[in-house]
Backbone as ProteinMPNN parsed JSONL, in Angstrom:
{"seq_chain_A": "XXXXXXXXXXXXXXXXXXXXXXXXXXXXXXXXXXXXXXXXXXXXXXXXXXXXXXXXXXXXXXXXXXXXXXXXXXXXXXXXXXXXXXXXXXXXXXXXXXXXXXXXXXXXXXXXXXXXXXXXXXXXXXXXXXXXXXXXXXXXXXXXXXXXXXXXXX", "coords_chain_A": {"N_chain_A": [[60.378, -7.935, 38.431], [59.129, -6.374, 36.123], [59.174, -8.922, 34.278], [56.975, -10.035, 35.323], [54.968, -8.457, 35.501], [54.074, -8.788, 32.642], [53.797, -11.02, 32.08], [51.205, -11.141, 33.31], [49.704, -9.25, 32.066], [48.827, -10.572, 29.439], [46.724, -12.046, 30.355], [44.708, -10.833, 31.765], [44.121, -8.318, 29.561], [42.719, -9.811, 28.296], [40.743, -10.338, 29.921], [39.948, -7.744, 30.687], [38.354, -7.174, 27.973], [36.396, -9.206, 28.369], [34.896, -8.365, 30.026], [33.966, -5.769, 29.398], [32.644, -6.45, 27.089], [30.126, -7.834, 28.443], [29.474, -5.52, 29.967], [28.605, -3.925, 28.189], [26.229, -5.832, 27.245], [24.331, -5.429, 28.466], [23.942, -3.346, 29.086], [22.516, -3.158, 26.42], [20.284, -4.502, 26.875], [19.009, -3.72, 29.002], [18.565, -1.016, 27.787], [16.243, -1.628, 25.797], [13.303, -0.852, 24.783], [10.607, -1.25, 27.097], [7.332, -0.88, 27.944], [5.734, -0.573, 30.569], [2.561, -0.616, 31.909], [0.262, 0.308, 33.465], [-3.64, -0.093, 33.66], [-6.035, 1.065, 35.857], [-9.53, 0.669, 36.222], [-12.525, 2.041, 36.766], [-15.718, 3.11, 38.535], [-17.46, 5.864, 37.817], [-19.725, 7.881, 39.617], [-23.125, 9.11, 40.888], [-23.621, 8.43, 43.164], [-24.242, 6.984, 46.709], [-21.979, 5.092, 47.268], [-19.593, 6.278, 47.928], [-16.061, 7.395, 48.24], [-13.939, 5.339, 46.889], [-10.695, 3.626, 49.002], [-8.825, 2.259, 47.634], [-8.181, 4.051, 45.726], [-7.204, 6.769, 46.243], [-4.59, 7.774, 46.114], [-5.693, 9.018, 43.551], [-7.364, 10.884, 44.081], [-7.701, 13.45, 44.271], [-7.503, 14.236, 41.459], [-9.786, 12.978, 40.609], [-12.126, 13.691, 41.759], [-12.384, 16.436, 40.256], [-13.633, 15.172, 38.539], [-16.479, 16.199, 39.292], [-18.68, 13.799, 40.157], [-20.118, 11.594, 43.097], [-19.405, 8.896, 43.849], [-16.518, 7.015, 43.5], [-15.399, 4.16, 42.614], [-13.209, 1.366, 42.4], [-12.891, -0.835, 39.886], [-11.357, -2.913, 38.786], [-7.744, -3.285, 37.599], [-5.377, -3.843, 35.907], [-2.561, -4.673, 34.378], [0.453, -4.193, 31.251], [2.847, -4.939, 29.421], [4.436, -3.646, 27.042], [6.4, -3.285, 24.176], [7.569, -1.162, 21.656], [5.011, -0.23, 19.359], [3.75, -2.337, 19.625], [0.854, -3.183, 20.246], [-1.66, -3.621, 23.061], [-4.081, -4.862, 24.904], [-6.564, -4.791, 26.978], [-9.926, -5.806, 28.825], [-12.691, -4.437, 28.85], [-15.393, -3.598, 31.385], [-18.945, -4.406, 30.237], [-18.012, -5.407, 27.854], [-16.694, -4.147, 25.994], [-13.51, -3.02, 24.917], [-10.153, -1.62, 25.636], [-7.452, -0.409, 23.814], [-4.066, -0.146, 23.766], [-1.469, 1.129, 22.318], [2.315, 1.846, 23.002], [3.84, 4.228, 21.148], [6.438, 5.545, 21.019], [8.682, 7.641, 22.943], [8.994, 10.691, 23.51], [11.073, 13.143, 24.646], [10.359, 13.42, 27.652], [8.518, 11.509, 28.313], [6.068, 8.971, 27.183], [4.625, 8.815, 24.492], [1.67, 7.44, 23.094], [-1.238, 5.491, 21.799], [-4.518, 5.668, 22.266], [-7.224, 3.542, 22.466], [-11.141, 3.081, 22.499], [-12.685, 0.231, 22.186], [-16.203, -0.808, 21.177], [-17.44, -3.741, 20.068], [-16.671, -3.978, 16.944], [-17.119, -1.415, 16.651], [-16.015, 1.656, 17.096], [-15.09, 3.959, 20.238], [-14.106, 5.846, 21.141], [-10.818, 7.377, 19.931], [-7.779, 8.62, 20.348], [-4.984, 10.175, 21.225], [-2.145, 10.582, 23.586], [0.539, 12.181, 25.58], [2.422, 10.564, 28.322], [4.042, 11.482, 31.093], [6.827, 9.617, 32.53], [6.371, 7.45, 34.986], [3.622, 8.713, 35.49], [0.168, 9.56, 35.186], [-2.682, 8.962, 33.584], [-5.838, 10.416, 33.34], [-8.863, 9.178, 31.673], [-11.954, 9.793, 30.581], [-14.301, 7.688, 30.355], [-17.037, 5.229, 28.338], [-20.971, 5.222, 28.868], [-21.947, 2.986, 32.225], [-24.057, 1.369, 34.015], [-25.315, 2.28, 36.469], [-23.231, 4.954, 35.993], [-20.389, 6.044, 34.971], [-17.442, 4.561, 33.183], [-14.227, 5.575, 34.089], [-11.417, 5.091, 33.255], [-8.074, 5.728, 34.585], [-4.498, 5.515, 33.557], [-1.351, 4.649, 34.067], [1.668, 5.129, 33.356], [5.062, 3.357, 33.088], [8.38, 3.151, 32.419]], "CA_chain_A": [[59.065, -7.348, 38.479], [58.568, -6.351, 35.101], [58.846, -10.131, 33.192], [55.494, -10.615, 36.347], [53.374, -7.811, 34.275], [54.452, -8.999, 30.923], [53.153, -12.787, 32.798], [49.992, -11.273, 33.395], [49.026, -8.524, 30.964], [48.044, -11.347, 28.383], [45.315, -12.51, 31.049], [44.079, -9.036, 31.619], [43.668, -7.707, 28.627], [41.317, -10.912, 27.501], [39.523, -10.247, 30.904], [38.984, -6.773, 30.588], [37.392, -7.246, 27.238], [35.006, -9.698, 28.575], [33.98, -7.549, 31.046], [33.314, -4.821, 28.592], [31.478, -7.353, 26.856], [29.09, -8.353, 29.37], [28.832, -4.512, 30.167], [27.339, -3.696, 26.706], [25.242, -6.519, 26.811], [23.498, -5.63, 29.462], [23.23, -2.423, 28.837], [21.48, -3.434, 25.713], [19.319, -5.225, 27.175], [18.739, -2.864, 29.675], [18.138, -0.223, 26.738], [15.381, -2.141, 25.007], [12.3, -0.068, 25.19], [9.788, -1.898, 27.046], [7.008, 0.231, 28.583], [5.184, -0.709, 31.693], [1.424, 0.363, 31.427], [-1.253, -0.186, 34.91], [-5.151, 0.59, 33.722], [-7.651, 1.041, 36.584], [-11.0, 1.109, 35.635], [-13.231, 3.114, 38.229], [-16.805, 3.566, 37.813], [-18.209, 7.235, 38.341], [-21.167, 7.705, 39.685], [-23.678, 9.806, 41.676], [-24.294, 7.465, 44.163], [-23.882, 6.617, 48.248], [-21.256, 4.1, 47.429], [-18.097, 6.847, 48.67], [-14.396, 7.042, 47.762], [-12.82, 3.624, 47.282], [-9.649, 3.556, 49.32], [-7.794, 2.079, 46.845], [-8.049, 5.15, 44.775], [-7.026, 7.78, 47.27], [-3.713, 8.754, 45.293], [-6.003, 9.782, 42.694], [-8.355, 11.341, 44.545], [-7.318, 14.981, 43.644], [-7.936, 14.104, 39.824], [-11.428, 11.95, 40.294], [-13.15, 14.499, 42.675], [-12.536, 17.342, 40.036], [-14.793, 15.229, 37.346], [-17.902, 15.815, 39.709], [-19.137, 12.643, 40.612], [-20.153, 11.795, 44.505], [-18.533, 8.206, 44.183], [-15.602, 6.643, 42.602], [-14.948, 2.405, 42.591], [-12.257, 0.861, 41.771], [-13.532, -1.929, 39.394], [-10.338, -3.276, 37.994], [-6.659, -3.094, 37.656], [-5.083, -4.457, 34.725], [-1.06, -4.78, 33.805], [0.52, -4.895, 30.977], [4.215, -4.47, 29.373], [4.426, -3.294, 25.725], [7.343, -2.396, 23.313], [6.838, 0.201, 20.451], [4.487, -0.537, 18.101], [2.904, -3.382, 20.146], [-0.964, -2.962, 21.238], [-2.131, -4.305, 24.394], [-5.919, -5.06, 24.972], [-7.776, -4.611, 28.513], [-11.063, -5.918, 28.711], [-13.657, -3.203, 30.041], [-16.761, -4.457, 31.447], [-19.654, -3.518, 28.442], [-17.641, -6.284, 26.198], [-15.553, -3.167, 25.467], [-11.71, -3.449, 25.029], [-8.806, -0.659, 25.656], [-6.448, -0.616, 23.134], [-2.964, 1.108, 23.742], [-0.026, 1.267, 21.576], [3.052, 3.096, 22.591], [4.842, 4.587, 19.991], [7.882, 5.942, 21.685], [9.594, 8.201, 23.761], [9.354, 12.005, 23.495], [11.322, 13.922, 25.673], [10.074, 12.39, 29.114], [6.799, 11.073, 27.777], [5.599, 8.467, 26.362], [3.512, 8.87, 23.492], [0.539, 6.694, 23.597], [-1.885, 5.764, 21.33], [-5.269, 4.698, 23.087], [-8.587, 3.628, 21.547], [-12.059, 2.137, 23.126], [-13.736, -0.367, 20.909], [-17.285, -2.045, 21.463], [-17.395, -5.087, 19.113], [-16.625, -3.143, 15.658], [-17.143, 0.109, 16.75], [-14.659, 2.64, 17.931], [-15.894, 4.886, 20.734], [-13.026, 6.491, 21.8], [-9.511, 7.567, 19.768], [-7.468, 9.717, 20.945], [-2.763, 10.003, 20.967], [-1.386, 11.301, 24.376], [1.515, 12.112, 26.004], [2.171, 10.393, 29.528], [5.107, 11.237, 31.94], [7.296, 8.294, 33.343], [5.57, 7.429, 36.233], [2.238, 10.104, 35.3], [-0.849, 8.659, 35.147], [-3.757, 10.26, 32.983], [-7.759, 10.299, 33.54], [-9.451, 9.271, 30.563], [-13.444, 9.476, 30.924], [-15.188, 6.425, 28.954], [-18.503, 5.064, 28.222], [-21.954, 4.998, 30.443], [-21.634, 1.342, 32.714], [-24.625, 0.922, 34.798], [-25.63, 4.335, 36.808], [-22.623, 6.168, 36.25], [-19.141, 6.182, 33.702], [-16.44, 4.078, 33.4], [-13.428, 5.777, 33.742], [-9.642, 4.768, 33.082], [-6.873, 5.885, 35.477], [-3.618, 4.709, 32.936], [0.331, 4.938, 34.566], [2.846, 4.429, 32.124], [6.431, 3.018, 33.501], [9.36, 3.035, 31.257]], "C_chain_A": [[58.488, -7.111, 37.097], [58.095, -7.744, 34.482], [57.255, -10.344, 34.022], [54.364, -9.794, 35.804], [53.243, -8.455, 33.37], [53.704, -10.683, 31.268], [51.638, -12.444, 32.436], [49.081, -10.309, 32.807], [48.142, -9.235, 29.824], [46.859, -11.656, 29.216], [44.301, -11.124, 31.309], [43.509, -8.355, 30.434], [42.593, -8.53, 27.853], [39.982, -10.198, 28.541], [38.474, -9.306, 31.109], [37.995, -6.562, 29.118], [36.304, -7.909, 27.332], [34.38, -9.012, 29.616], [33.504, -6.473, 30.361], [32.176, -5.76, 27.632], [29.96, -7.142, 27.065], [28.693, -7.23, 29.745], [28.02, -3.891, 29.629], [26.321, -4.214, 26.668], [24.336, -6.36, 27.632], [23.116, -4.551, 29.381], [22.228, -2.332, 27.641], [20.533, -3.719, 25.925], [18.364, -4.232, 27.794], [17.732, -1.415, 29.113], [17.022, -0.768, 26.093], [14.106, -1.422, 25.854], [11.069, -1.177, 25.693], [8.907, -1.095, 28.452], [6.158, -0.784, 29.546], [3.338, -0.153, 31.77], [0.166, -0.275, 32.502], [-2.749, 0.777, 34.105], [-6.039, 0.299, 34.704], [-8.564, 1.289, 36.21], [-11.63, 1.065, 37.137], [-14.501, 3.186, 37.625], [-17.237, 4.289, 39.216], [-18.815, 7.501, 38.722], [-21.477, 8.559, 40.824], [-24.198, 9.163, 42.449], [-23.669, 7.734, 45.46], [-22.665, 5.721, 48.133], [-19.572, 5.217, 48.359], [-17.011, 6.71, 47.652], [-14.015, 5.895, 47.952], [-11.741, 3.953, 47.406], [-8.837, 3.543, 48.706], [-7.231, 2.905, 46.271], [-7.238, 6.512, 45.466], [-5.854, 8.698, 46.419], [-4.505, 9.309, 43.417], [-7.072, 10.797, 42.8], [-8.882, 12.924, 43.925], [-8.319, 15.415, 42.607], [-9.51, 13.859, 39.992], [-12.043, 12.915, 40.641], [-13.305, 16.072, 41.557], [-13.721, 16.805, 38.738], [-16.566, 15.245, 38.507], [-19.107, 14.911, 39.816], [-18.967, 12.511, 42.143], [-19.147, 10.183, 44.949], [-17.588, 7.48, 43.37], [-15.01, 4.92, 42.984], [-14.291, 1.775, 42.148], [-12.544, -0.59, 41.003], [-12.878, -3.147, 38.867], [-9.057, -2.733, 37.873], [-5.519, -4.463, 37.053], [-3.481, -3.784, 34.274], [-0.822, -4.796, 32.685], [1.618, -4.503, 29.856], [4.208, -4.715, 27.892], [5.793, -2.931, 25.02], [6.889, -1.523, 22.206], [6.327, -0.583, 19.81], [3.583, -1.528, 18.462], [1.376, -3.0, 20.71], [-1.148, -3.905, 22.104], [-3.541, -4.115, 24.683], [-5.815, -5.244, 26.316], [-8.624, -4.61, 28.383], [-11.46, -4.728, 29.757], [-14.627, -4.09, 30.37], [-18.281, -3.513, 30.283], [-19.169, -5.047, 27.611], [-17.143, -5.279, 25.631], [-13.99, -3.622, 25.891], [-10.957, -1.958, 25.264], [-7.808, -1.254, 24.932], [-5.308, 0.107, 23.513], [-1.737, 0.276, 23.301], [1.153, 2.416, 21.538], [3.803, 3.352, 21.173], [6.378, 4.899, 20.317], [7.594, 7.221, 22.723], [9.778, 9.745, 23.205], [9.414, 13.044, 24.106], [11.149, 12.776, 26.712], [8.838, 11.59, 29.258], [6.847, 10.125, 27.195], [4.318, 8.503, 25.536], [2.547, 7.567, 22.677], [-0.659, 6.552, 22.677], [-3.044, 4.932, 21.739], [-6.432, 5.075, 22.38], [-9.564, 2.73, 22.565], [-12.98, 1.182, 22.278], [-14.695, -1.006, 21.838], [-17.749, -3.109, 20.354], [-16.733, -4.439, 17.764], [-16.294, -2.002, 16.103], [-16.064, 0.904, 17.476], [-15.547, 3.778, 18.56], [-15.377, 5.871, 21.065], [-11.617, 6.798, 20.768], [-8.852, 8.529, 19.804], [-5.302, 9.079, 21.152], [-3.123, 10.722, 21.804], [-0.262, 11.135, 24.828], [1.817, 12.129, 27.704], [4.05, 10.51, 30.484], [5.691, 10.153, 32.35], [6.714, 8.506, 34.565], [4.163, 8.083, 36.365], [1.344, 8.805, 35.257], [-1.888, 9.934, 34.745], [-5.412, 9.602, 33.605], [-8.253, 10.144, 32.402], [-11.419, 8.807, 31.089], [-14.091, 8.29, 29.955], [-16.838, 6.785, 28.983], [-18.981, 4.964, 29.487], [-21.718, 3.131, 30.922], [-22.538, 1.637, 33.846], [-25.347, 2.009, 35.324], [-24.234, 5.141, 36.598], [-21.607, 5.827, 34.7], [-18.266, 5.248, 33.956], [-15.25, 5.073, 32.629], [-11.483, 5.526, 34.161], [-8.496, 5.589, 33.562], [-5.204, 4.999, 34.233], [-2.345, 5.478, 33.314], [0.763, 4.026, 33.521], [4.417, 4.603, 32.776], [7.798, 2.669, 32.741], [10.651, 3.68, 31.486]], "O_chain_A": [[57.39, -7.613, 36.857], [56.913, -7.89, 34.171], [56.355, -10.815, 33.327], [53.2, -10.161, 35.648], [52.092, -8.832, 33.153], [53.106, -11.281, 30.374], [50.941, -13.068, 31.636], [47.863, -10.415, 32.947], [47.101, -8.776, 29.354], [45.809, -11.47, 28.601], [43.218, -10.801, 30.82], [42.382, -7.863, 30.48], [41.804, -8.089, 27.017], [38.87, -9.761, 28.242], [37.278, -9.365, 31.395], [36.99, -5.854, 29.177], [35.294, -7.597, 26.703], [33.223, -9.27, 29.946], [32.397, -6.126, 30.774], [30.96, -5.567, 27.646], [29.043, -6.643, 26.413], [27.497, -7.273, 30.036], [27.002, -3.368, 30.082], [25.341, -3.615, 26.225], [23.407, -7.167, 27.608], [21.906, -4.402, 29.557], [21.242, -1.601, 27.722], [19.623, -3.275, 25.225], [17.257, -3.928, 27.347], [16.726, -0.918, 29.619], [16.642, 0.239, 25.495], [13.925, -1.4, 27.072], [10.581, -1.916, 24.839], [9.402, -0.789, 29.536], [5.973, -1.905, 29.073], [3.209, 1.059, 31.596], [-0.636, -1.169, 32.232], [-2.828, 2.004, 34.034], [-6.825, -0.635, 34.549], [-8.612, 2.401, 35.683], [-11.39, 0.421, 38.159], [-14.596, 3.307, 36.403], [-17.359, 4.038, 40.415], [-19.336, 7.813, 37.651], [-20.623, 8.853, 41.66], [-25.424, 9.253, 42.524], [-22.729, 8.525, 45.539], [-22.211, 5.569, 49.268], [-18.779, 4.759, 49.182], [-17.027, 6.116, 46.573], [-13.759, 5.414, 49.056], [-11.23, 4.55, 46.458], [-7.958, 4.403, 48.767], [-6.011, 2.878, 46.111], [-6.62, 7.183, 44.639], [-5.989, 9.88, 46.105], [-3.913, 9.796, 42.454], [-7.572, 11.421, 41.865], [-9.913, 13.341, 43.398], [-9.259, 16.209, 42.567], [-10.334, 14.607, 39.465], [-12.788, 13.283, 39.733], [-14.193, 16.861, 41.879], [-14.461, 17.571, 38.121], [-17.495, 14.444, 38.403], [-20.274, 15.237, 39.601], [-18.005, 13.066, 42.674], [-18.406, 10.122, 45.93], [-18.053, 7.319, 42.242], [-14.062, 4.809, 43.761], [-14.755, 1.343, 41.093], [-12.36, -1.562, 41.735], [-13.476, -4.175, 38.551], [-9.075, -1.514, 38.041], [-5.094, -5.506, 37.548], [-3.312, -2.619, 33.915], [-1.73, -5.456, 32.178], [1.21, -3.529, 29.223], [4.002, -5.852, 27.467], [6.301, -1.973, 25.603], [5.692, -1.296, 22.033], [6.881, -1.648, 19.536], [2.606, -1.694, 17.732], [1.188, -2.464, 21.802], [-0.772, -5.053, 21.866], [-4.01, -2.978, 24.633], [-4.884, -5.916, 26.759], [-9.006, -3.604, 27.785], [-10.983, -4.276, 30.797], [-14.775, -5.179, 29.817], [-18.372, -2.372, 29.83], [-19.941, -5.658, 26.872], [-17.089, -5.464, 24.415], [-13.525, -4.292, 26.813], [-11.681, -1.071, 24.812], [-7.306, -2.344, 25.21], [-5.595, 1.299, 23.628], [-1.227, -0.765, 23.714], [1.255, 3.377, 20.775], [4.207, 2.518, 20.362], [7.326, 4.372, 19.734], [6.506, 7.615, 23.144], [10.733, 9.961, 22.46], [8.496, 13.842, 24.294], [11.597, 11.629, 26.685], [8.345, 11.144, 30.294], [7.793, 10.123, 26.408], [3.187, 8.24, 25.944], [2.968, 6.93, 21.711], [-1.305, 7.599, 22.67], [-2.929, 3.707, 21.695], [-6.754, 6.151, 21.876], [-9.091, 1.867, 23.303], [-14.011, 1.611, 21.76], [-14.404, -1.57, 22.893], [-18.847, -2.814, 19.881], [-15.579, -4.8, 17.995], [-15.152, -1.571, 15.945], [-15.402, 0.503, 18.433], [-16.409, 4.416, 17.955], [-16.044, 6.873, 21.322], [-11.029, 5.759, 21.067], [-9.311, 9.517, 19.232], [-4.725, 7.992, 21.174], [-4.043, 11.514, 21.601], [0.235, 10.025, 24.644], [1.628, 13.128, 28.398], [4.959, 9.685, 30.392], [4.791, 9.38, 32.68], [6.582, 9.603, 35.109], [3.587, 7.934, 37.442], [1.603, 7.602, 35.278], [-2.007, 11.093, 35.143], [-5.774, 8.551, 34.135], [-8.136, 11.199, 31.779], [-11.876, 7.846, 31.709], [-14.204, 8.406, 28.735], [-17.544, 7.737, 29.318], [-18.435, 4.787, 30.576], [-21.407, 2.242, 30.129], [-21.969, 2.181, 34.792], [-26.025, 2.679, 34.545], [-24.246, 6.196, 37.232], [-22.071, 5.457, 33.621], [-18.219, 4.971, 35.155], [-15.135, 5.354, 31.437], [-10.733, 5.789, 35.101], [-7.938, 6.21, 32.657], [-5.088, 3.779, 34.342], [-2.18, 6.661, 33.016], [0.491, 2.92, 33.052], [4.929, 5.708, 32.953], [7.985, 1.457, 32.634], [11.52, 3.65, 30.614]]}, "name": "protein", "num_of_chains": 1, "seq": "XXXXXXXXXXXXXXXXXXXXXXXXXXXXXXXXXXXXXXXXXXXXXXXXXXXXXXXXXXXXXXXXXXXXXXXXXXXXXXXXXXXXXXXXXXXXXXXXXXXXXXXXXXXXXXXXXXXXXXXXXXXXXXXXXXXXXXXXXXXXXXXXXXXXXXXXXX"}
């Protein structure tokens, strides 16, 4: 019985290092910060148009900026690592900029800007829960506001 370990200890001990291996590497991988980031754009407005369905889990939030209807206009993806900016066209010929920065605490810290050709209309650093989703109010778009619904996944 023993010489049958001493047989198969040399195969083992290769095996379990490639399995530690392949466990690291994946957890590396796994570890690589790469954030997740949904923008709806909604436009505000004092109009007959109603609650758009779609919106409903934000309903709470939208109904406290006093507006009669809320439209879901857009819904825009789009998966960032630190330091990277990600552009979302608005309608205007405006852009959404957001660049996370990292990870503090349970947050990601967020740095989001609105440009219209040159101009900056909007800049502003927050801090968004995994899974949270903030309200940011924008510019006027037509009769009412466009404003940005942004979940951050990470």
């Amino acid at each position: 019985m023993t010489s049958l370990r001493r047989d198969r200890s040399p195969m083992i001990v290769p095996f379990a290092l490639a399995m530690v291996l392949v466990c690291c590497l994946n957890a590396g991988s796994a570890g690589a910060a790469d954030y997740h980031i949904q923008v709806r754009t909604i436009l505000a407005a004092n109009s007959d148009q109603g609650f758009d369905p779609r919106l409903l889990d934000l309903k709470k939030d939208l109904i406290a900026l006093n507006y009669m209807s809320f439209q879901l206009l857009d819904t825009t993806g789009v998966t960032l690592s630190p330091g990277q900016t990600g552009k979302v066209k608005l309608p205007g010929g405006r852009v959404l900029l957001l660049t996370p920065v990292g990870v503090v605490g349970s947050k990601i810290d967020m740095k989001i800007a609105i440009r219209e050709g040159a101009e900056s209309i909007l800049t502003t650093r927050m801090r968004i829960e995994n899974h949270g989703t903030v309200i940011i109010g924008g510019p006027g778009h037509e009769a009412g506001f466009l404003t940005l619904a942004v979940t951050a996944n990470f």
